[in-house]
C-alpha positions in Angstrom: 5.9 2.5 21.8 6.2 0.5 18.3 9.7 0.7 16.4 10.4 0.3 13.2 14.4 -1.1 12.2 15.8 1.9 10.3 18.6 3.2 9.2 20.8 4.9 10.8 18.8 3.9 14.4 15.7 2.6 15.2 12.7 5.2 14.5 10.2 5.3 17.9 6.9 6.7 18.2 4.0 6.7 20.5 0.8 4.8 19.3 -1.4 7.8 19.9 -2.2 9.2 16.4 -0.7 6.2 14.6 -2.5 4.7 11.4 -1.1 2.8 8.1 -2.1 4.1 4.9 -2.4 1.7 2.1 -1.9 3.7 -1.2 -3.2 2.7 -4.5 -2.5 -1.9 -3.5 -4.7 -2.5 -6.6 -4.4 -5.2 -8.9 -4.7 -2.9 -12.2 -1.6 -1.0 -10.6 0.5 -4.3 -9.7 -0.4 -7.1 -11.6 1.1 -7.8 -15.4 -1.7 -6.2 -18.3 -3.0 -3.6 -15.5 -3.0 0.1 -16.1 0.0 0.0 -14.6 2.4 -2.1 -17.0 0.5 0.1 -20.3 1.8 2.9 -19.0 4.9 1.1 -19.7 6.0 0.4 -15.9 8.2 -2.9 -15.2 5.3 -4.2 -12.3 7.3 -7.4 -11.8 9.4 -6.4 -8.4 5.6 -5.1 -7.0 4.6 -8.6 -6.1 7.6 -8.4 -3.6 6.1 -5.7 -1.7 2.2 -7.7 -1.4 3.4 -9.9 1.5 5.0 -6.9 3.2 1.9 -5.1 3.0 -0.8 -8.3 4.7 2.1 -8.4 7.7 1.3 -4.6 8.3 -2.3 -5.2 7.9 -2.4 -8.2 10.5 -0.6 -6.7 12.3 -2.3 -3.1 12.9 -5.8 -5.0 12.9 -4.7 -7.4 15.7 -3.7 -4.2 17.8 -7.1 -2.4 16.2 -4.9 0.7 15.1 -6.6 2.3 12.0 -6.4 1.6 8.3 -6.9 3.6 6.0 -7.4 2.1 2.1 -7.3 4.6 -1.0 -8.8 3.3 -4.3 -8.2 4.7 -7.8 -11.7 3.7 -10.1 -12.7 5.0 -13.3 -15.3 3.6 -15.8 -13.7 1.2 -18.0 -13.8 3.5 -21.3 -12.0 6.2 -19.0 -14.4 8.7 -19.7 -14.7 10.1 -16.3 -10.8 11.2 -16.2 -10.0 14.5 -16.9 
């Protein structure tokens, strides 16, 4: 049963079902001049979380539990948002 160190006790949970969902780890949302920072968002502190992120990815691939990537895209002019 994998455990994750939280606070106030360690949270437990059976395998069965499990799955990490990587959310929108896109350079254009973390990196300095990405969509991100013109929307006026401080992306320096993301870079902390990158290294975090390929530990849980190695991690779930060596045990062969799913992952499950989202992607944001739009044409470069934004002419297909709404």
């Amino acid at each position: 049963m994998p455990t994750i160190a939280a606070a106030p006790f360690p949270y437990k949970f059976p395998a069965h079902g499990l799955a990490l969902i990587v959310i929108d780890m896109q350079r254009d949302f973390l990196e300095p001049g990405g969509f991100g920072e013109a929307l006026g968002n401080n992306v320096a502190p993301l870079a902390a979380i990158v290294s975090t992120t390929r530990q849980l990815l190695d991690s779930f691939g060596a045990l062969r539990w799913p992952i499950i990537h989202t992607k944001e895209a739009h044409r470069p002019d934004l002419s297909d948002c709404g």
